[in-house]
N, C-alpha and C positions, 0 to 999 in steps of 0.2 A: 959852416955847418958845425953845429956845437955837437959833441960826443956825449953819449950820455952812457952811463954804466952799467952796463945787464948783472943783473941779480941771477944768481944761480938757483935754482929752484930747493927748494927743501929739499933734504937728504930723507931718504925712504929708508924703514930699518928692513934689512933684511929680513925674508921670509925665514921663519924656523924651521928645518926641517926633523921630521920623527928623531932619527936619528940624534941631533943636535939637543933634544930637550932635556931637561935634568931628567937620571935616571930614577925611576921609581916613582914620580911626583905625584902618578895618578895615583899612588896609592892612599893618599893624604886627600883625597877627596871626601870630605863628608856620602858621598851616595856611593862610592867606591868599598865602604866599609860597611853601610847598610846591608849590599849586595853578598859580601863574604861571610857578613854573621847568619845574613839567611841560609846562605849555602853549610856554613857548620852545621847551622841548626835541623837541616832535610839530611846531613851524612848522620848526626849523632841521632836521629829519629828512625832512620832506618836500621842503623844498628839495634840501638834499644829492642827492632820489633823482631830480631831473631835473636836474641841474648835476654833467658832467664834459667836460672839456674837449678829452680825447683823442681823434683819430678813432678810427673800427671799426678793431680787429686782425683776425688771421686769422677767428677762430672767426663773430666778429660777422661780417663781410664776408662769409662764404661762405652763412651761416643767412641772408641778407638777398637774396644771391644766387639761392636755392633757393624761397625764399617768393615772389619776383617771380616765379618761372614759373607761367603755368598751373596750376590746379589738377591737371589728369589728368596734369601730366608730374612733381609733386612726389614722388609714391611712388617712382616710378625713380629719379629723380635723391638718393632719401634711400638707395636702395637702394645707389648707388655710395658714401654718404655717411655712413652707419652711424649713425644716430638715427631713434626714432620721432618721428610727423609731427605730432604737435597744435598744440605751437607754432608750428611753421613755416606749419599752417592758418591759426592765430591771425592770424599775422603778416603773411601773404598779403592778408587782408580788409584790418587796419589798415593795410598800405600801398596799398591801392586808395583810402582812405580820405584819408591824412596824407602821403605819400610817401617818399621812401627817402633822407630827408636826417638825418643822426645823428640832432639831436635828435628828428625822427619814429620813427624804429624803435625808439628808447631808451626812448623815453616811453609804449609798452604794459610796458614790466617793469617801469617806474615806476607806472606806475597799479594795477597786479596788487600790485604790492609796499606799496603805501597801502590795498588794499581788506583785505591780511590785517591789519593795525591791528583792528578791530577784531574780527576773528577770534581774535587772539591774547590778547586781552585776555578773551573769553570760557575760553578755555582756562586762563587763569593763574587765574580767575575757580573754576572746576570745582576747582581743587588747589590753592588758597590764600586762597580769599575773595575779598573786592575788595581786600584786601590784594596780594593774589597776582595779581589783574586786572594789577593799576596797576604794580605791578613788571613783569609780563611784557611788559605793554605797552612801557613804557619801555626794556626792554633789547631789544625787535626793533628800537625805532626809532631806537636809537642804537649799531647792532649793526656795526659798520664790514663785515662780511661782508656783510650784507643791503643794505648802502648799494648795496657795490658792482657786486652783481647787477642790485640795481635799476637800475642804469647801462651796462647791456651789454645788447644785440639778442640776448640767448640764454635757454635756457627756465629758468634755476633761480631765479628771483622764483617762479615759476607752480609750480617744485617744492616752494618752502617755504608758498604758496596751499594746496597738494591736502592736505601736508603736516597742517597744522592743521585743514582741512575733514575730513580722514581722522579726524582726534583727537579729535574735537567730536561726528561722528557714532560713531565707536566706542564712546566712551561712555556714549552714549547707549543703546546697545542694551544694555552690559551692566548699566546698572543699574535694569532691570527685566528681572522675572521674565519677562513673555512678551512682546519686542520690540515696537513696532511698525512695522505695514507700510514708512513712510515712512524710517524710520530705515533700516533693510536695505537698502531703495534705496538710500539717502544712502552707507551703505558699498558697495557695488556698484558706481555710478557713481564715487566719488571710487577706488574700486582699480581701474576701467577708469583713469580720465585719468592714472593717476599711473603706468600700464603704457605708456599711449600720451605720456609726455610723456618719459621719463628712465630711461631700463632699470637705472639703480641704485635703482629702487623694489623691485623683483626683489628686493633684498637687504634693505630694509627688510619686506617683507612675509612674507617666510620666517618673519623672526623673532617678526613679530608672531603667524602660523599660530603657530611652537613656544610662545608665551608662552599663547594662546588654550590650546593642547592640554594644557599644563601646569596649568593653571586646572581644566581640565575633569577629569585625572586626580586633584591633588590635593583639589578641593572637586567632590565627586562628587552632594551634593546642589543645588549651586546652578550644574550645567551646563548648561541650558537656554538661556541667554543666547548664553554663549559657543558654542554647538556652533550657533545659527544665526549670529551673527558670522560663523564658521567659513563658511558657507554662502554667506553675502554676499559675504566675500569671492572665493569660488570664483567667485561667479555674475561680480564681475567682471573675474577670470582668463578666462572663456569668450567674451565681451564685446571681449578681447584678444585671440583668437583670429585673425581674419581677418585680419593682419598678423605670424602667426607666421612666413606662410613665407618674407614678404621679412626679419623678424629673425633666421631660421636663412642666411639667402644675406649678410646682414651681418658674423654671427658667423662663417662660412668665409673671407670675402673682404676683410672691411675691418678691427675691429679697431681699435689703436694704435699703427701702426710707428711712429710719433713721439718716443716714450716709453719707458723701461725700466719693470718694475712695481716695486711700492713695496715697503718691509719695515712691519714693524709698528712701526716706528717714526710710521709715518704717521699713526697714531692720536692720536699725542700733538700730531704737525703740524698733525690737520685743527681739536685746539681753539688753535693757535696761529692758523690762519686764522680762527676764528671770531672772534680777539679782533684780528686788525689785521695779520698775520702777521708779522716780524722786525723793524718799527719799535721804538722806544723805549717808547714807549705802549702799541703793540698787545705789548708781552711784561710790563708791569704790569698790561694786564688779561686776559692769559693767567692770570697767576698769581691773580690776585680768580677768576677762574672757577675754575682746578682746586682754590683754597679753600674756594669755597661748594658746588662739588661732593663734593669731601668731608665737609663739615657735611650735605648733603643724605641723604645716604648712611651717614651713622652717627653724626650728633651731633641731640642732643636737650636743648632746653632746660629748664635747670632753674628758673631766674628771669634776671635781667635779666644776672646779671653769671656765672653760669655753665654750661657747655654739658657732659654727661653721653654719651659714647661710648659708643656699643653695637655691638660690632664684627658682630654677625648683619646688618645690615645693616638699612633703617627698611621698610615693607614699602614706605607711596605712592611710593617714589623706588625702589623695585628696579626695574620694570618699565619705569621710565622710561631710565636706568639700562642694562640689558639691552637697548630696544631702541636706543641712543646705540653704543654701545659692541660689541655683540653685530652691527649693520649695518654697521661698520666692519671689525669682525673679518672676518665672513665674507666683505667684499668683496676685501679684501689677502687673504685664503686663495685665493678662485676667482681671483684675478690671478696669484698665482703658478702656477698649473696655467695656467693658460689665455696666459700672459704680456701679460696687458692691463695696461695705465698706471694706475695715480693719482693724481688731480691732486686740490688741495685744492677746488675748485670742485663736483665730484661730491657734498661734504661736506653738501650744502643738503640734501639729502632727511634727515638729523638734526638739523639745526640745531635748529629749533621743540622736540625732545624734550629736546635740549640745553638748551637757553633755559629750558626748563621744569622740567629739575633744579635751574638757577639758584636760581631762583623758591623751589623747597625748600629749598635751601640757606638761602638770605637770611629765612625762617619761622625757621630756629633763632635767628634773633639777635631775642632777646625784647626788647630795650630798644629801644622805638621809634626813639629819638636815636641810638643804635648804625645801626639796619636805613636810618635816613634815610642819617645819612652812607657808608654803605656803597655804598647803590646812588647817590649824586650822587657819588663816587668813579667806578664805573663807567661810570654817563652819562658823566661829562665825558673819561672814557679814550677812548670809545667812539666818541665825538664827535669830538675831535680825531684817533680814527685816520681817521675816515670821512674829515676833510675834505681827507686826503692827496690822495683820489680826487678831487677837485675839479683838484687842478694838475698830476698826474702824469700824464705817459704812457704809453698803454700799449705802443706803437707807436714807432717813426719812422716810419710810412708819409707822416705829414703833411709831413715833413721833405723826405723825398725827394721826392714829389710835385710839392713847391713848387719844389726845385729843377730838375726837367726842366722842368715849364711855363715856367720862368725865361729856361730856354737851348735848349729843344729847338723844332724847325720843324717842322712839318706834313711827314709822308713819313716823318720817324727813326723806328726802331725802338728797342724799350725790350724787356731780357730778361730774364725771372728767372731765379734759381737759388739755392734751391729753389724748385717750384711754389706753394710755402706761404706767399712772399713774395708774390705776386699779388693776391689779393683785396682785402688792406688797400689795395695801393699805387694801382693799375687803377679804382680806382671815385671818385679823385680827377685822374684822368688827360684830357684832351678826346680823343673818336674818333677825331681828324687823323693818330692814332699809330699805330704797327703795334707789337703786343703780343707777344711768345710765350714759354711757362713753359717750360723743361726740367723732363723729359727729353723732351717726347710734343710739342714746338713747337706746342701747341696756345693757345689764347687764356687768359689769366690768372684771368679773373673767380671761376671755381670751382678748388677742387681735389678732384679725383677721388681716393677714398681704396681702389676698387678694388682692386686684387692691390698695393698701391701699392709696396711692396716689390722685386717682381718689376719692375716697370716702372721702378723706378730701379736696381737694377741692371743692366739693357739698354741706359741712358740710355748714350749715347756724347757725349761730350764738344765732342769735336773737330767733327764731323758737325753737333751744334748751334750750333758758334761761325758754325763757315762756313752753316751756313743764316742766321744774323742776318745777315752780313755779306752776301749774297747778295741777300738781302731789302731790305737799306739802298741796294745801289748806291755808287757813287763820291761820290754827290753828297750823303748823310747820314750823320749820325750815327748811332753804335749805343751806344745805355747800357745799360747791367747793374747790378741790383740784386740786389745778391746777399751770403752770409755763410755763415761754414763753421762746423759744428759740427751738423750735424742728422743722426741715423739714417737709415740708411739709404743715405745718399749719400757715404762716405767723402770720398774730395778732390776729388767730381769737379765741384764749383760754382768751385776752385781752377784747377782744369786749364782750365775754361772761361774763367775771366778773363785765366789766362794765352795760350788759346790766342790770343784776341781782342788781348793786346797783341802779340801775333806778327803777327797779321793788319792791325791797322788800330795801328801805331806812334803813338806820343804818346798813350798817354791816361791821364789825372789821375783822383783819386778827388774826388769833388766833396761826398761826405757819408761822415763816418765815423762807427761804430758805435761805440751809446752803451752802453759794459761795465761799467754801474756794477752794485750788486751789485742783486737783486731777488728778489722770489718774486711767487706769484701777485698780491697786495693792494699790492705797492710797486713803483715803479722800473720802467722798459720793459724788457719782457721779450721783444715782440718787436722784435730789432736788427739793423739793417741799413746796410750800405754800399752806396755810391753811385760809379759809375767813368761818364766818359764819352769814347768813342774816336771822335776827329773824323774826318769825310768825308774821301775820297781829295784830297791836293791837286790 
């Protein structure tokens, strides 16, 4: 018997265990670091949306104004005031709640503006995977537009809220055959709150009716969805109803004397506000948006390195598309007839549809390492336009403020001109003061937007100097805060300052107006000087 020599079997390498692996290693993972810059980027985004530094401006001031009163007297008072009331309900509880100190009123559109996170993320989620999650997510929350709502006492956090709640239930209903119940609700209720919060929903909802109706004529077999959609929403336009008649007494009497309306140039401004508006930053990623909105809209990947135009247009991005573009249009149409303002602020009720062509856009770029660097491009635009809002003012109100409490005594009088300078400056002011806005020398806190036209051209100049001066006495001061250049009121806040230097001789300007250049997202825009005319020797 010959021997023959057994072969030992290969040596097995030991199992590693947790413990046993190099420490730290997963951190060196390429998806490991994607994962922690996301996460920076959702802490530095939340912060931004309770850190600005600016006192309330007008707008803030006067919504802060109107929500401290009584419930039963907010309708009237919105009545003189021309906005539906949800917010300002909103806002009424939380400051019975937190009270009426900036960072209190600021921090409901900050918390509204963190709960659409993941809202928004479920939407990007429906139209581009988690792919599409995690990107949409990413550009609300470094959206320098969104930051900066979130940091103002006014309702358009809660506009871009209904916004995505609107988009999450509508879809829902159209992609099943026969709805259900809860769903319909869901669009009903969010097309009431999004009637009662922001009357440029009015113009988002139009479109999205025409988009439904177009669905149902072209694909005539699969109209069932859509034609209760259709329904939903109606039910809640009717839901809307019981506050038509004070929005027909708005729409006669108040309006935007403040403001010229816009051209359709606006369209192209409001995606310049979406991306930071005329900073450095906010116009490179103006330009990344109107790029990926065109890839969204007619570019189609073919592999990693080339992208295939199809000028008909891609279907999932039409509609999105139409209703961005098509809300915007018809709101600059009905401004011109109607001569109502456009401000980029209005802009929020598209934002999220905006946001979400992004979204499509950034799907064409197939090469992952392309789509990474593209959107941490974005973020880090997005971010650093946001953080302007951190240091800028929106206001001199703080300015002026400080400087009467500085100088002024209990008894002086303090006068606006225009009424619009009020709210901001007054709500920093101590009671010991006596207040009054031209043209109506009534108390500053609110401004009445009633016939407001009509009542500033009545306003008499002179008639107001001498009631300040009448009111002060010999023995106080009279200051005016005042600036020229607003509609409405030709020279007559001029004539006022001047009449008062005829009246009450020597008086110095104590704060002068900050005329740097601005738009809505940069730079104080509302500016104001400061004059003080001392007591009778």
């Amino acid at each position: 018997m010959t021997s023959r020599s057994v072969e030992a079997p290969p040596e097995r390498p030991e199992p590693v265990v947790p413990s046993e692996r190099a420490p730290g290693r997963w951190l060196f993972q390429p998806m490991t670091w994607v994962g922690l810059a996301g996460v920076a980027v959702l802490i530095a985004a939340i912060v931004l949306r309770f850190w600005a530094r600016s006192p309330l401006w007008l707008d803030e001031a006067n919504t802060v104004s109107i929500a401290g009163l009584p419930v039963s007297r907010i309708p009237d008072a919105l009545r003189h005031d021309g906005a539906p009331p949800l917010y300002y309900l909103l806002l009424h509880g939380w400051i019975r709640l937190f009270g009426t100190s900036d960072l209190a009123v600021r921090s409901l559109g900050g918390i509204i503006a963190v709960a659409t996170f993941p809202l928004i993320w479920l939407a990007g989620r429906r139209i581009g995977g988690r792919p599409g999650a995690w990107v949409a997510l990413l550009l609300l929350a470094s959206s320098p537009f969104a930051v900066r709502y979130a940091t103002e006492a006014r309702m358009y956090s809660l506009v871009i809220f209904l916004v995505v709640c609107g988009f999450l239930a509508l879809v829902r209903v159209l992609e099943r055959a026969k709805p259900r119940p809860l769903d319909l609700a869901a669009v009903t209720i969010v097309t009431a709150l999004l009637l009662y919060t922001h009357y440029w929903s009015v113009y988002l909802l139009v479109i999205v009716v025409a988009l439904l109706a177009w669905r149902i004529r072209t694909r005539p077999a699969d109209r069932r969805a859509p034609v209760w959609a259709l329904g939903a929403i109606a039910g809640g336009c009717i839901l809307f109803l019981p506050w038509v008649p004070i929005f027909l007494t708005q729409l006669r009497h108040t309006g935007t004397p403040w403001a010229e309306p816009a051209s359709f140039s606006a369209m192209v401004n409001a995606v310049g506000e979406f991306a930071g508006g005329k900073s450095s930053v906010g116009r490179g990623l103006g330009l990344t948006f109107f790029a990926l909105t065109f890839l969204a809209l007619f570019g189609l990947a073919l592999d990693g390195h080339r992208i295939e135009l199809d000028l008909r247009t891609r279907r999932p991005s039409r509609a999105l598309a139409i209703a961005t573009a098509g809300t915007l249009a018809l709101a600059i149409a009905v401004g011109f007839v109607t001569r109502s303002a456009f401000q980029g602020r209005y802009a929020a009720v598209v934002l999220p549809t905006f946001l979400l062509l992004v979204v499509l856009g950034m799907a064409t770029l197939a090469d992952r390492r392309v789509r990474l660097g593209v959107l941490a491009v974005a973020v880090a635009l997005g971010l650093a336009a946001a953080a302007s809002n951190v240091t800028t003012n929106r206001t001199q109100a703080g300015q002026v403020a400080a400087a009467i409490r500085a100088g002024a005594k209990p008894g002086d009088v303090v006068g606006y001109c225009p009424d619009q300078l009020g709210p901001s400056v007054s709500r920093l002011l101590p009671s010991n003061l006596v207040q009054l806005a031209f043209p109506t020398g009534q108390p500053p806190q609110r401004v009445d937007w009633y016939d407001y036209s009509t009542r500033n051209a009545a306003g008499q100049p002179a008639a107001y100097a001498q009631s300040l001066v009448a009111r002060a006495g010999p023995g106080h001061a009279v200051w005016l805060v005042w600036i020229s250049g607003y509609l409405t009121l030709d020279f007559k806040c001029e004539a006022v300052s001047n009449q008062l230097g005829t009246l009450r001789p020597g008086g110095t300007q104590v704060v002068r107006p900050d005329t740097k250049a601005h738009d809505d997202l940069t730079g104080v825009f509302e500016q104001q000087a400061l004059f003080r005319f001392p007591a009778t020797p």
